[in-house]
C-alpha positions as CSV (number, residue, x, y, z in Angstrom):
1,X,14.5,23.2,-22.3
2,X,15.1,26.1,-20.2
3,X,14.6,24.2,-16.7
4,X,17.9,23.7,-14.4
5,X,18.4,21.8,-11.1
6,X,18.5,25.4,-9.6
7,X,15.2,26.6,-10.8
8,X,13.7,23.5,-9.6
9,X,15.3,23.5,-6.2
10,X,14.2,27.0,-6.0
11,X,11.1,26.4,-6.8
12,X,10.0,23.6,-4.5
13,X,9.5,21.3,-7.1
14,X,12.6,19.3,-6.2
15,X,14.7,18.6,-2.8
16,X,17.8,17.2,-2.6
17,X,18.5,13.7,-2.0
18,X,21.0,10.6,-2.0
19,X,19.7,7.7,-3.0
20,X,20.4,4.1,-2.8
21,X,21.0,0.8,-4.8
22,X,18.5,-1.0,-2.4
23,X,16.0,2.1,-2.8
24,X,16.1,1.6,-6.8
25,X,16.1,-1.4,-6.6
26,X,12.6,-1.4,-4.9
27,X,11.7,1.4,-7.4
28,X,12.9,-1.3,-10.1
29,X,10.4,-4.1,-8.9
30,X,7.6,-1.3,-9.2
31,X,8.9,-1.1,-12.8
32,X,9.4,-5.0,-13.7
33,X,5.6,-5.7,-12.2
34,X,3.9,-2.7,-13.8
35,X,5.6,-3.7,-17.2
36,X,4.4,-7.3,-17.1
37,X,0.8,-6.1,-15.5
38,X,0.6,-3.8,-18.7
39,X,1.2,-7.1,-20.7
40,X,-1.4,-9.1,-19.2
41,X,-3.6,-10.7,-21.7
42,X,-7.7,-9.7,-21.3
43,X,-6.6,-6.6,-19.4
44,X,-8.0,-3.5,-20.8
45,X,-6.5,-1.0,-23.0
46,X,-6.9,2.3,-20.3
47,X,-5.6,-0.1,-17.6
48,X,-2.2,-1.3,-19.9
49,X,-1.8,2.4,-20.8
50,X,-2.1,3.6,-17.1
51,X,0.4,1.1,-15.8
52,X,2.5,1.0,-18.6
53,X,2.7,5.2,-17.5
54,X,3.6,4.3,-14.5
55,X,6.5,2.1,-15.2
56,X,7.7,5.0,-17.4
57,X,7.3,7.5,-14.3
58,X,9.0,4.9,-12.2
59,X,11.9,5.0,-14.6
60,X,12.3,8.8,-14.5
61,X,12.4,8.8,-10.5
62,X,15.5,6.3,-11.1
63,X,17.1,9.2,-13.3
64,X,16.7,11.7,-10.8
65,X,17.4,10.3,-8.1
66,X,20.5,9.0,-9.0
67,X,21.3,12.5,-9.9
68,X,20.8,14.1,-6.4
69,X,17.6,14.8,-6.6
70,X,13.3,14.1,-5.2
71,X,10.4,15.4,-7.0
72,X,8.1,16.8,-4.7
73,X,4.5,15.3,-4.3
74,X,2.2,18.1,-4.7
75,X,0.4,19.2,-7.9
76,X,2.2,18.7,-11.3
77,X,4.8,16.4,-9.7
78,X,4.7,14.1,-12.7
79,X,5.1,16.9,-15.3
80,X,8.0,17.5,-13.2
81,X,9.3,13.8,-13.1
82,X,9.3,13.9,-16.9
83,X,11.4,17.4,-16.8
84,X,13.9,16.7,-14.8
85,X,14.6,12.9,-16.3
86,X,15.3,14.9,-19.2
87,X,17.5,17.0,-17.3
88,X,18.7,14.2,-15.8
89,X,19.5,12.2,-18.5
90,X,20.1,14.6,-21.2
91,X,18.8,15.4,-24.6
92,X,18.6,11.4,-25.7
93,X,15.4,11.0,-24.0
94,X,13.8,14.6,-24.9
95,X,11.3,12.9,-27.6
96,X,10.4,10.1,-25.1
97,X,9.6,12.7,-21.7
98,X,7.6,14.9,-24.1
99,X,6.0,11.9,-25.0
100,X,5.1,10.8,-21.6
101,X,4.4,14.0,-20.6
102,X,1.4,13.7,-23.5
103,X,0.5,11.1,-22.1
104,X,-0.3,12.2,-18.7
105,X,-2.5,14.2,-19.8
106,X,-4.5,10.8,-21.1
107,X,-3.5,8.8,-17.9
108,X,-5.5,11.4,-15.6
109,X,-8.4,11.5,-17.7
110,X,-8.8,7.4,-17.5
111,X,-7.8,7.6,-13.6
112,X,-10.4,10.3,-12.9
113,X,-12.6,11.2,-15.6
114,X,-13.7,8.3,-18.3
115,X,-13.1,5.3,-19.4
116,X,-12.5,3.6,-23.0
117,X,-9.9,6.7,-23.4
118,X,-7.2,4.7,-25.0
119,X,-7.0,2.6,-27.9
120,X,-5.1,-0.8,-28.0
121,X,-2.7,0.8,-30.3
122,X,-2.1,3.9,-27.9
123,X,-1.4,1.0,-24.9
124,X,0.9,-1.0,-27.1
125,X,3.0,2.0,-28.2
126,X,3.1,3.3,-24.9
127,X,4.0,-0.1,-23.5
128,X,7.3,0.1,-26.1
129,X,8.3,3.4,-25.1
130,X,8.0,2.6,-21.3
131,X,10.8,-0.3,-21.9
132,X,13.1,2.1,-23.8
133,X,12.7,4.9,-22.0
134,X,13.8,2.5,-18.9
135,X,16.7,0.9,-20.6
136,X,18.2,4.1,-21.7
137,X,17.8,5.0,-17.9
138,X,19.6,2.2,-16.9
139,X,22.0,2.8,-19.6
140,X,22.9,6.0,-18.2
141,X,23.1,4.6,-14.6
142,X,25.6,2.3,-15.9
143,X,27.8,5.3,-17.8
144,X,27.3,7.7,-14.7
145,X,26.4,6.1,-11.6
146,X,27.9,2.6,-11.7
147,X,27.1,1.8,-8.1
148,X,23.8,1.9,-8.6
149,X,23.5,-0.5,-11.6
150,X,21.1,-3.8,-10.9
């Protein structure tokens, strides 16, 4: 990976900024509902697999915000969320953001393009990855940033 806080800020991709417990906490509900919509029964695979995303992205903005840091919203901001969670985070989660950031690629063609894009199978792995990807998140909270454990 040869991105660093720096490049980022310099870039405009990122801005600094202190963050809260109650603020991710709030990003924490977004999580907990889009896991358990992503679980609902009858609902279909492009809509688990979008929402599931989601939870995933949500879980990446807890990483860096705990480390100092806001993605930008402007073009490419959730490639970015997925770099610097790794960044954040470190190399334990490398697999799992280069995995979402597949992903995205998917999610923006069922949100804007087409529809019966992903399988069942792509939804339920993706679901999976969303909850460890946000435990280890929250693992690393706990090591790191212990005030701003749940």
């Amino acid at each position: 990976m040869n991105v660093s806080w720096n490049k980022l800020l310099a870039s405009g991709e990122v801005t600094t900024h202190r963050t809260s417990k109650q603020e991710l906490d709030k990003v924490r509900v977004l999580i907990a509902r889009d896991m358990a919509d992503a679980s609902l029964p009858g609902l279909s695979a492009d809509r688990q697999f979008a929402t599931a995303y989601n939870a995933a992205l949500q879980a990446g903005k807890i990483a860096i915000a705990c480390s100092g840091y806001r993605v930008t919203a402007r073009a490419g901001h959730h490639a970015i969320t997925f770099e610097a969670a790794h960044l954040a985070v470190g190399p334990n989660v490398a697999a799992l953001t280069d995995y979402f950031d597949a992903c995205r690629r998917k999610r923006n063609v069922i949100d804007y393009d087409n529809s019966s894009v992903a399988t069942e199978t792509e939804a339920a792995e993706l679901i999976r990855k969303a909850r460890e990807f946000h435990a280890l998140v929250e693992k690393w909270v706990a090591a790191n940033h212990a005030a701003l454990t749940p």
